[in-house]
C-alpha positions as CSV (number, residue, x, y, z in Angstrom):
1,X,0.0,0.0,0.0
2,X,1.2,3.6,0.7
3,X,4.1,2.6,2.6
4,X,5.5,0.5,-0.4
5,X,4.7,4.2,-2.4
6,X,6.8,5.8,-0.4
7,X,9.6,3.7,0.3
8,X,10.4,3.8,-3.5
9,X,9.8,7.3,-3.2
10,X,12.5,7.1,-0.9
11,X,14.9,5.7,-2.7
12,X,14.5,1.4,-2.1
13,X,16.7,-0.5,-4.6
14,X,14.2,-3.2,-4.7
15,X,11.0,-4.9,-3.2
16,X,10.9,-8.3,-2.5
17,X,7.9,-10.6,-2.8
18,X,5.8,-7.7,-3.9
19,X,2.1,-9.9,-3.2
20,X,0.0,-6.7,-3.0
21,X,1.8,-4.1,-5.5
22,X,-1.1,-2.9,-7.7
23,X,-0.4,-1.5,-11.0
24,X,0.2,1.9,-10.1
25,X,2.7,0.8,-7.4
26,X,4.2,-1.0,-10.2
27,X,4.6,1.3,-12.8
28,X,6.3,4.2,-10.2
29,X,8.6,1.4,-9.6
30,X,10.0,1.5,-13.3
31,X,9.8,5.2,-13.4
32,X,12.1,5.0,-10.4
33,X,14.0,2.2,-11.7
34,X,13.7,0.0,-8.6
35,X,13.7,-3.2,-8.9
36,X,11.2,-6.7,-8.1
37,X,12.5,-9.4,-6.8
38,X,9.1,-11.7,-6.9
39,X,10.3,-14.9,-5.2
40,X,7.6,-16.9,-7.6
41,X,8.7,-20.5,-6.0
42,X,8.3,-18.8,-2.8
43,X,4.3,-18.0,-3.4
44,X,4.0,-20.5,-5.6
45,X,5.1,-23.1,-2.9
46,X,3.4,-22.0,0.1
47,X,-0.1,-22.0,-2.5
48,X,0.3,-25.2,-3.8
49,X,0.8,-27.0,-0.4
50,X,-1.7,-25.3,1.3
51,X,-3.5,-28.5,2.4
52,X,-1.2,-29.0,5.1
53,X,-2.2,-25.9,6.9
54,X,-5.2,-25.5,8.9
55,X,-8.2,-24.2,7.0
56,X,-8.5,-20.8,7.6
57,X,-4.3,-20.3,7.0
58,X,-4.5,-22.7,3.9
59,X,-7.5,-20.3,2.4
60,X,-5.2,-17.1,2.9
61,X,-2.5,-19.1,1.5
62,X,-4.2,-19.7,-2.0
63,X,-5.3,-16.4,-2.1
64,X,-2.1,-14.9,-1.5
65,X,-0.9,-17.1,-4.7
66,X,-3.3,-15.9,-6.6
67,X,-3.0,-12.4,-5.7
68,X,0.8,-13.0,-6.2
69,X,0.3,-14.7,-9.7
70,X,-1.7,-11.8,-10.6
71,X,0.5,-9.1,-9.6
72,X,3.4,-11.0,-11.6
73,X,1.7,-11.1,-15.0
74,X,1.1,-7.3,-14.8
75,X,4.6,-6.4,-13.9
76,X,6.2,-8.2,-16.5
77,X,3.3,-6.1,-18.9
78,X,4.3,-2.8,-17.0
79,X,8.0,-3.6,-17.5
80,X,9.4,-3.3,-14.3
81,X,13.1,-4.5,-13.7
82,X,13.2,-7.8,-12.4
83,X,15.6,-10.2,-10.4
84,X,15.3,-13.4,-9.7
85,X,15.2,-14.2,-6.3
86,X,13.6,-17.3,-4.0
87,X,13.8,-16.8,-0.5
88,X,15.4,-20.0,-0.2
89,X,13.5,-21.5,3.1
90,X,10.3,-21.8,2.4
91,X,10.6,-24.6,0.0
92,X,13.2,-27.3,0.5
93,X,17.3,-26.6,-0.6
94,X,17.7,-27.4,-4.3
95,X,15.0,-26.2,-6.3
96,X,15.5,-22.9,-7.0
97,X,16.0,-23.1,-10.8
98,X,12.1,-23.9,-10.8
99,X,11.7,-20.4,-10.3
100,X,12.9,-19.8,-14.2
101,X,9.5,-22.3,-15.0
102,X,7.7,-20.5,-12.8
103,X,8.1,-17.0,-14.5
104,X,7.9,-18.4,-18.0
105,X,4.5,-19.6,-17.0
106,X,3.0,-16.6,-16.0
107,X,4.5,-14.5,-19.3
108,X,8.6,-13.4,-18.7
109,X,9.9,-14.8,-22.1
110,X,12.5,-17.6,-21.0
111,X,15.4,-15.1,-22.3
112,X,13.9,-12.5,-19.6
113,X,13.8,-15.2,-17.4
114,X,17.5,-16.0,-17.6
115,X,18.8,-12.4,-17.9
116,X,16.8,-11.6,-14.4
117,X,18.6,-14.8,-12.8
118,X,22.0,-13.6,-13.9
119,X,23.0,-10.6,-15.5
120,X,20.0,-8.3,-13.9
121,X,20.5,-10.0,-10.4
122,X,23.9,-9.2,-10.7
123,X,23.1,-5.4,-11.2
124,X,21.1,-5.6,-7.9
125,X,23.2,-6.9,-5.6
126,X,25.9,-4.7,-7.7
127,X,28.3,-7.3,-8.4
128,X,28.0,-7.2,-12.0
129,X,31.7,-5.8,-12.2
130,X,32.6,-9.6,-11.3
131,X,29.5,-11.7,-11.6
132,X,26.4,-11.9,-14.1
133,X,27.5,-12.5,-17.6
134,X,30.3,-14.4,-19.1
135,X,33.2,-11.9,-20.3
136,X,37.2,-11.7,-19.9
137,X,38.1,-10.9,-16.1
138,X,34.8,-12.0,-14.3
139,X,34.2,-14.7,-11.7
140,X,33.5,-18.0,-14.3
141,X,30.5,-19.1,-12.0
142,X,28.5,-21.2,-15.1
143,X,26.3,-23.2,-15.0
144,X,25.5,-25.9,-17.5
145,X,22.4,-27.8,-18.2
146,X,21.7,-30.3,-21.6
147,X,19.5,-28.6,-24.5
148,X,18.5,-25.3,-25.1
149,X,17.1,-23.2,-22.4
150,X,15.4,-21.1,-24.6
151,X,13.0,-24.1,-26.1
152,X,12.8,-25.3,-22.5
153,X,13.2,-23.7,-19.6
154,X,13.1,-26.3,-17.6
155,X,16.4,-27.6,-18.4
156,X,17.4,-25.1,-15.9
157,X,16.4,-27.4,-13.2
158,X,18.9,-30.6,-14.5
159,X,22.2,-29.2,-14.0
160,X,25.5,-31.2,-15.5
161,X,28.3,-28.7,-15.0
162,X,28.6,-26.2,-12.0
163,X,31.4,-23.9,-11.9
164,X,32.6,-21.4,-9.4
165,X,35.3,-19.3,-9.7
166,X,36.8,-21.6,-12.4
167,X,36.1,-24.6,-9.8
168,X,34.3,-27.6,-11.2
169,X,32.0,-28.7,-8.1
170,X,29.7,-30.8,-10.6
171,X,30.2,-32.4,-13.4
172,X,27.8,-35.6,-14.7
């Protein structure tokens, strides 16, 4: 609500989650350039399991998806800057790619998708001196996953190369 307004008034670098932002929320956030970090598996997984919450917590639950879903579609049609981001927690360790399926769904183009989880996260946390794209002088953290991302998405989630820093740490 208003506190949201002003806090990108203020100056925020991003808002994460972003549930309730309506469209005019979301539309002074690109004039202002800040940034939404929508932590889809996040709502996503807290709606889907829902039935193991008591009634009246697994109603608000679904309606917080929905209202998150919604709010999704219309900043990706507004044009806001966004990172990828899961809040890592709520769902169990390890699943985070899903998050690039989970945008694609709702209408980020699976390029969009991957620039928000590298290059455009990067810019966020403003490490993209070091980290975010593939160039000469940068950390080579890569990532490597069969087929092409761009036809599905999911392949995201099936990794068969991690590198950090030059450092193999998985390799199938």
């Amino acid at each position: 609500g208003r506190g949201l307004d002003i806090a990108i008034e203020a100056g925020v670098d991003s808002i994460e989650h972003g549930t309730f932002l309506t469209e005019d929320t979301l539309r002074l956030m690109k004039k202002k350039g800040v940034w939404l970090v929508p932590t889809r598996l996040a709502a996503w997984w807290v709606s889907a399991n829902a039935d193991r919450y008591p009634p009246q917590i697994a109603a608000k639950a679904r309606s917080v998806g929905k209202a998150h879903e919604q709010m999704f579609r219309t900043a990706v049609r507004v044009g806001v800057n966004i990172a990828l981001g899961t809040d890592a927690g709520v769902f169990p360790h390890g699943m985070n790619a899903q998050e690039f399926g989970l945008m694609t769904d709702l209408g980020m183009t699976p390029s969009a998708a991957l620039i928000a989880g590298t290059r455009d996260a990067a810019r966020l946390l403003g490490v993209d001196g070091r980290a975010g794209t593939i160039e000469a002088g940068k950390d080579a953290d890569l990532v490597a996953v069969p087929g092409n991302v761009l036809q599905n998405i999911h392949a995201t989630e099936h990794p068969v190369l991690v590198m950090k820093q030059g450092h193999i740490y998985l390799q199938k």
